[in-house]
N, C-alpha and C positions, 0 to 999 in steps of 0.2 A: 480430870481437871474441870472445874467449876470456873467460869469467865463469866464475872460479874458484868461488864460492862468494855465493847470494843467499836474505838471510834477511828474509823481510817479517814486522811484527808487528802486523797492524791491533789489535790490542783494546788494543796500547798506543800508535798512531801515530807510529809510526818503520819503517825498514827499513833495512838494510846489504846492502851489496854490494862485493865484492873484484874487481875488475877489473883481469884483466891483456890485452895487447896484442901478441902475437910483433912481426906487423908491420903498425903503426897505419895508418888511411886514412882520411886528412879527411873525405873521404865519409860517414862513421857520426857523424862531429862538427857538427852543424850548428847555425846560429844556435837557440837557444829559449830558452823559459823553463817555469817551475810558476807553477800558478796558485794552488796547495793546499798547496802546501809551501816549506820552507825544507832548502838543498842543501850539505853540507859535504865538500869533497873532500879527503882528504889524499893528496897528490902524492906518490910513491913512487919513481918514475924513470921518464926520458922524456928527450926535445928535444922541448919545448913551452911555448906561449904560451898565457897565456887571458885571452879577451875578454870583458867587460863593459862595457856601456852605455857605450863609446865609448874607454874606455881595455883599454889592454894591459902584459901581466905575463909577462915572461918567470919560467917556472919552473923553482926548484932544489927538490931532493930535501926532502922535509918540509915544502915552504910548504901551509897549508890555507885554503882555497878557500869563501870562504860567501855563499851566494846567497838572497837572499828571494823571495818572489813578485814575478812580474811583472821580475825584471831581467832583461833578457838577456845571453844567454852563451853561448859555446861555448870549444872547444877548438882549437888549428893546431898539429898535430904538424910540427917543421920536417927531421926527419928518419922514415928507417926504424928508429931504436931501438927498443925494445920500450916499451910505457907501459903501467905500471903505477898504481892507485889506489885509495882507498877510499874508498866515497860511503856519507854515513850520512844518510839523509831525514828530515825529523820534519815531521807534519802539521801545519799552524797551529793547529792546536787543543791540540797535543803541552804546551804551556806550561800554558793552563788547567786539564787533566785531570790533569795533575801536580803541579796547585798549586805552581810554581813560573815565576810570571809573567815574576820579578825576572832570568831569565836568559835573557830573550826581546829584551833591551837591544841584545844586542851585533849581534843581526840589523836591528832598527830605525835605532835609533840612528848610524847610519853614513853618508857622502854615497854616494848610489846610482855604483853601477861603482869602488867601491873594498872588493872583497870579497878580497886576500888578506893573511892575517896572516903574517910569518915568524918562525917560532919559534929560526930559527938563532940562537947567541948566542956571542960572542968567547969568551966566558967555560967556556963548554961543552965537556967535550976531542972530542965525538964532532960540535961544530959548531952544534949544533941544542938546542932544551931545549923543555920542554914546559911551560907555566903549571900553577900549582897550582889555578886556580879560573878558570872562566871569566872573571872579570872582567879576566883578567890579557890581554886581549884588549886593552882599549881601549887606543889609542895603538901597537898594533901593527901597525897595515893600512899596507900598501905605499904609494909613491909610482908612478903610471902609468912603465914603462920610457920610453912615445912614447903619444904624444897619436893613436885612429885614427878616422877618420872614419867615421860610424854606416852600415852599408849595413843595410838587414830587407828582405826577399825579400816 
């Protein structure tokens, strides 16, 4: 794995990281989860699936990826493309220290293993769009591509 650029900032509880992939290998992907955080990927390019507590999501360019504690997840590159992404972490604590409780919803709130949103939109000329406000979440998580049976090591 190739890491373009990783910027941790504990005294605010978040961290960002640019990840890119010449040529990805399942092997660095493996089933986990965070125990302490909550995980948001934005997809960038790739031939890849991601797994959550039992369902699967084939991904296109710009779907984002949000994971709480305790779900599990990985990734299955189904090809040698390159995979590209951007994972931006926030501690569970990130919402209280920020007094902004009210946008900790859209990580809660949700049925577990239905963590990707897609922001593509018909309407968009470039395919994709991006929400003005978090809220603009709800109601955009995917349906599972296929149904996959849970295996944990």
């Amino acid at each position: 794995m190739t890491e373009k650029t990783v910027k941790i900032f504990p005294n605010m509880y978040f961290g960002l990281t640019h990840c890119y992939d010449e040529v990805p290998d399942n092997n660095d992907f493996k089933l986990h989860n965070h125990d302490d955080v909550y995980e948001i990927v934005l997809f960038l390019s790739g031939d890849s699936e991601f797994y959550a507590e039992g369902n699967v999501y084939k991904l296109k360019p710009y779907d984002m990826l949000i994971t709480r504690p305790f779900e599990m997840h990985h990734i299955r590159c189904l090809s040698a493309k390159p995979y590209e992404r951007i994972i931006l972490y926030l501690s569970t604590e990130y919402f209280k220290q920020n007094r902004c409780e009210e946008f900790e919803d859209i990580f809660i709130n949700r049925p577990p293993g239905t963590p990707v949103a897609h922001w593509r939109s018909a309407g968009h000329p470039a395919g994709y769009g991006q929400p003005n406000t978090v809220r603009h979440c709800k109601g955009r998580f995917a349906k599972p591509d296929k149904p996959h049976k849970r295996v944990y090591p």
